[in-house]
N, C-alpha and C positions, 0 to 999 in steps of 0.2 A: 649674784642671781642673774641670771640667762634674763633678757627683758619681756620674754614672752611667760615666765611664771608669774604665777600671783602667789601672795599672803592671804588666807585664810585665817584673821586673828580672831576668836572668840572671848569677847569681853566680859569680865563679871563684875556686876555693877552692886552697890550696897543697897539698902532695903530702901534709898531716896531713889535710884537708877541712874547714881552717879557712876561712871566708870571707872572703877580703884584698879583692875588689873588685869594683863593680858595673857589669852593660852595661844601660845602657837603650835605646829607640829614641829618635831623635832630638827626633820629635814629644812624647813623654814627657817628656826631658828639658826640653823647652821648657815645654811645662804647668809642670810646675813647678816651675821656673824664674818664668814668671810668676805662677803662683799665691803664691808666696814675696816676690814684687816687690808683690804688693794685701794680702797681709799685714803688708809693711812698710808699707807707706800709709795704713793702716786703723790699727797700731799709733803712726804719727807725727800722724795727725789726730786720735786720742782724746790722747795728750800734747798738744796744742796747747786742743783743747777743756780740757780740764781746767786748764791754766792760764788762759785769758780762755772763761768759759763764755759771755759775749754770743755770741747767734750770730745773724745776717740771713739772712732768704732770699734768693736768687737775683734775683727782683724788687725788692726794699731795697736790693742791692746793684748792679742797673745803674741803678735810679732816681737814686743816688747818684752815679756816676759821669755818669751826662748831666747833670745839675745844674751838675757840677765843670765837664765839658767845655762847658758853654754860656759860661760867665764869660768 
């Protein structure tokens, strides 16, 4: 989610006006939804970083690969 949208959740609560569950719009749902899926990615590439800190850039790493693929 962009930081300038909002959630819009509509809560339905039991006959006490406890809140048991939420509506959201679908587009919402999805945001975050994905935003949950780049904070799992973000949280699996710093564990990956933190075990092997070498890290190549982008350019080191196709230069690499055309080397290989030439042989």
């Amino acid at each position: 989610m962009k930081k300038d949208e909002t959630i819009n959740p509509k809560f339905v609560v039991n006959e006490k006006g406890k809140r048991i569950s939420v509506l959201l719009d679908i587009s919402e749902f999805d945001a975050l939804i994905e935003e949950l899926e780049d904070l799992h990615d973000i949280v699996d590439a710093e564990k990956i970083i933190a075990q092997n800190p070498e890290t190549h850039t982008l350019e080191e790493v196709e230069r690499s690969l055309l080397r290989k693929n030439k042989r």
